[in-house]
C-alpha angles and dihedrals in degrees: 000000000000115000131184127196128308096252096036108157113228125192150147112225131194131175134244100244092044101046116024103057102181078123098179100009130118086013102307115163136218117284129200079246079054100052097036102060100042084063115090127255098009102091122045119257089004093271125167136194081244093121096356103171094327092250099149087062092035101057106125089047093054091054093050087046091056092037086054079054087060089212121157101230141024118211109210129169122221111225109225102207086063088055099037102013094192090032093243128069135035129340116280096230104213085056093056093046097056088053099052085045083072114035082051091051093048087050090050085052089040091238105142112231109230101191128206105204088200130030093159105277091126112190098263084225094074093042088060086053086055102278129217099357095055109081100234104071088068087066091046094052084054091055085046099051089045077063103050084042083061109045097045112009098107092060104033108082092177130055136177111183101203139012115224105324083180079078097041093051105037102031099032089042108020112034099017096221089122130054122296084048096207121144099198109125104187076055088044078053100053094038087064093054093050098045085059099046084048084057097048092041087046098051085052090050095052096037075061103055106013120097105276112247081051109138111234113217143164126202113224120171090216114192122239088219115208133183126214097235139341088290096064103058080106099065080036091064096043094051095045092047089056093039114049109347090062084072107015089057087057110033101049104017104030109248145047118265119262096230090055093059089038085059097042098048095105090057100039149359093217089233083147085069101088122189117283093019093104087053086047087053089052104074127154107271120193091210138346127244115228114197108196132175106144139335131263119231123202148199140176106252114213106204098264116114133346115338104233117225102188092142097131102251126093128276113252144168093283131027109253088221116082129216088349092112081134099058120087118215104213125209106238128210133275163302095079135194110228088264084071093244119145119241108242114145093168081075085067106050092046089051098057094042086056084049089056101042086052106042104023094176099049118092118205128191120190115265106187130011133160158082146269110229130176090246101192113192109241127225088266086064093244126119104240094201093174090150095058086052081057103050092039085048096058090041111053086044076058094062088039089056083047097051095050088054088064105262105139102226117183110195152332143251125189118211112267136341096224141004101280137147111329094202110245091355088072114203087334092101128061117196096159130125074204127055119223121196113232092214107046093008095228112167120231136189109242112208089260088062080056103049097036087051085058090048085046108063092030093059083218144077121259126231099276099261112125101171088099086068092053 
């Protein structure tokens, strides 16, 4: 058996756009997820968040559903554009209501909320006043999240200010496979440093108005970056720059890291960048979300043949990743998830030791971790995910191994509670540990509920062996 520490926080997380639906109910305003999938052509299947899981009507059965799990803790996001429909102004009441409904309704189940004030559904207001890389909108998601402080604070003991902006800068501004779907990288580039100076000035802003023994956090998928051989620790260090010291520099020592703006110059001077925002930036966090799915190999590409771009995300009209034309992104081997990542958990656990041998004194607990099956239904009607076990199995052992090593990992949460809106992939793509039928939108255990209830409540991994499930 596997066990992990006494007071090991276990949890499922979802986010707003993905789950609640209610698009344009109670005063809810547009979103850029909004406004992306209603165009044609950018999302699969033309589906919308429309309805997404009917979250937002089937509230109290969600939270029965997560208290039958038995975890310890729910991640939710709060979408801001249901709180503050234009992103700037009062609270939009309903909105604040539904949220307290549920913080109020995990707290009756003792499940502890963990909030995400931005999983990328931006006011479409402020986008259209330029969005992330105009300055102003750091200073509109602190009034945001004063607001959120306010509402909830006395009762939200966890907060992670931003998912992945990794995701919201390089994908929404760069490549243009996210909403906004703008290909502009000088703008991907801004939008990075403002979403870290949002996160400093919000957890200001929360530290001002949350209760105050409230833990301050921040979710970064940040990439375990691997080169194909000693001649690539170039194209490494450039990836690695882009991809996680670019928030990592600002965010928890200060200041960006010298290498990152040598390698953007050509994009960009960084003029966007004023005196005293890195320090902003740099505000005192109680544990750090890591967000991990595969890992990214590397190599320096020298100009003969095809470059190859295998780097997990969607081709788009630009390359997320900016002035690396020289780095290769290789395709790794199998087996593979249906997103077409690669299974690596010793990713994981090497990610988290280099976490710990460069901020000893951060904590860090997994924020999101999981995989897209096919996930038929069987003739007994269940959902045998035996491939998605396996995957949660390897890589919590992972974060055990981790743990031993001498990472301190707080806790774990698996992606994502149900089937919901895979972003521009639309309903093609099923992470939930509970199917939810497009049609009449039933919930049902998959065989991984089953099996995550029993380590759970056992605070250990079972022998891997998953046929009892079946």
């Amino acid at each position: 058996m596997t066990t992990f520490p006494e007071h090991f926080l276990w949890g499922t997380a979802t986010a707003a756009y993905q789950v609640e639906g209610a698009w344009n109910e109670d005063g809810r305003g547009p979103s850029i997820w909004d406004t992306f999938s209603h165009t044609p052509g950018l999302v699969a299947g033309g589906d919308t968040g429309d309805v997404a899981c009917d979250h937002y009507h089937r509230l109290e059965e969600d939270l029965d559903l997560l208290a039958a799990l038995g975890v310890g803790a729910y991640r939710f996001s709060i979408s801001w554009p249901r709180v503050q429909p234009g992103g700037t102004g009062p609270v939009n009441r309903a909105g604040v209501d539904f949220y307290s409904r549920l913080v109020d309704g995990l707290l009756a189940r003792n499940i502890s909320p963990v909030a995400t004030l931005y999983h990328w559904d931006l006011p479409q207001e402020l986008e259209d006043a330029g969005g992330w890389p105009h300055r102003d909108t750091a200073s509109r998601f602190a009034d945001y999240a004063r607001l959120a402080g306010e509402a909830l604070g006395d009762r939200v003991r966890t907060w992670i200010t931003l998912n992945e902006p990794w995701c919201s800068a390089y994908l929404g501004y760069a490549s243009g496979v996210h909403a906004p779907a703008r290909a502009e990288p000088a703008a991907a580039l801004a939008a990075v440093h403002h979403l870290n100076l949002g996160h400093g000035l919000a957890v200001q802003a929360l530290r001002s108005t949350a209760a105050k023994d409230a833990q301050m956090s921040v979710t970064l998928n940040l990439h375990h970056v691997r080169g194909v051989s000693e001649r690539d620790a170039d194209a490494v260090r450039r990836a690695d720059a882009l991809a996680n010291r670019a928030f990592l520099g600002p965010m928890l020592e200060g200041a960006y890291p010298r290498d990152l703006i040598a390698d953007t110059a050509s994009v960009t001077d960084w003029s966007f960048v004023r005196d005293g925002d890195e320090a902003t930036a740099r505000q005192p966090l109680d544990v750090l979300g890591v967000n991990y799915y595969n890992p990214t190999l590397v190599r320096r590409w020298d100009g003969d043949g095809p470059r190859e771009t295998a780097d997990g995300h969607q081709d788009g009209a630009a390359s997320p990743w900016i002035a690396c034309e020289d780095v290769e992104f290789v395709k790794q081997p199998g087996p593979y998830t249906e997103m077409g990542w690669n299974i690596d958990e010793t990713g994981l656990t090497e990610l988290l030791l280099r976490l710990h041998r460069d901020y000893p004194d951060m904590p860090t607990m997994i924020t999101e971790n999981g995989a897209a099956f096919p996930d038929p239904v069987a003739a007994d009607g269940r959902v045998h995910d035996a491939d998605r076990i396996d995957y949660l199995h390897r890589h919590l052992a992972a974060v055990s191994e981790a743990i031993a090593g001498g990472a301190d990992v707080r806790g774990y949460f698996v992606w994502s509670l149900m089937d919901n809106f895979e972003w521009a992939h639309g309903y093609a793509k099923r992470f939930g540990i509970v199917r939810v039928d497009r049609e009449t939108m039933e919930r049902t255990w998959k065989d991984s509920a089953h099996w995550y209830r029993d380590v759970v409540a056992a605070g250990e991994l079972p022998a891997r062996d998953f046929a009892r499930h079946a």
